[in-house]
N, C-alpha and C positions, 0 to 999 in steps of 0.2 A: 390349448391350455388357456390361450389369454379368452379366448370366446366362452369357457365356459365360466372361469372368473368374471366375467361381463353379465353373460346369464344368470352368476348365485346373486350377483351384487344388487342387480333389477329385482331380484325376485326380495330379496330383504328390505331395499330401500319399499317398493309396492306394500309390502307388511306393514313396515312403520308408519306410512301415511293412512294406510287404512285404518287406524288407532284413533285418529283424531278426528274421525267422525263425531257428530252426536245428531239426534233425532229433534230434539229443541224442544220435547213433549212441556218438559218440568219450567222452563224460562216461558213458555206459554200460558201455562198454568199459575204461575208468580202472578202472568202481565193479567190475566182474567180472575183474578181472584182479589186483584188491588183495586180493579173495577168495580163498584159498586154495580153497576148498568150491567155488565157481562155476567156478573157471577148471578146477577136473578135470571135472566137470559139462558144460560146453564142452567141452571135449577130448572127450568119451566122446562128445558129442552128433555133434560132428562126422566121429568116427569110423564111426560107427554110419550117419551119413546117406552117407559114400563107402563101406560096404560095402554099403548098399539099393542104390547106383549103380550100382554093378560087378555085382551080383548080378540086377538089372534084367531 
């Protein structure tokens, strides 16, 4: 009884920490878009990767 009370308790605490992930996409995108330098850098990158597209 107490082993499986042990087991549900891992498997809830495991749940809750998985929650507080995040990817860090959007606080990157903040940091390169406050960048003048970065955001033309992005732009050109992006540029560059829809004309390899097109040109494909």
């Amino acid at each position: 009884m107490k082993m499986r009370l042990l087991i549900i308790m891992i498997v809830f605490l495991q749940l809750g920490f998985s929650q507080e992930r995040t990817c860090g996409k959007d606080e990157k995108m903040k940091e390169i878009m406050s960048n003048p330098i970065l955001k033309k850098n992005m732009k050109i990158d992006k540029l560059n990767l829809k004309l390899n597209i097109i040109n494909y």
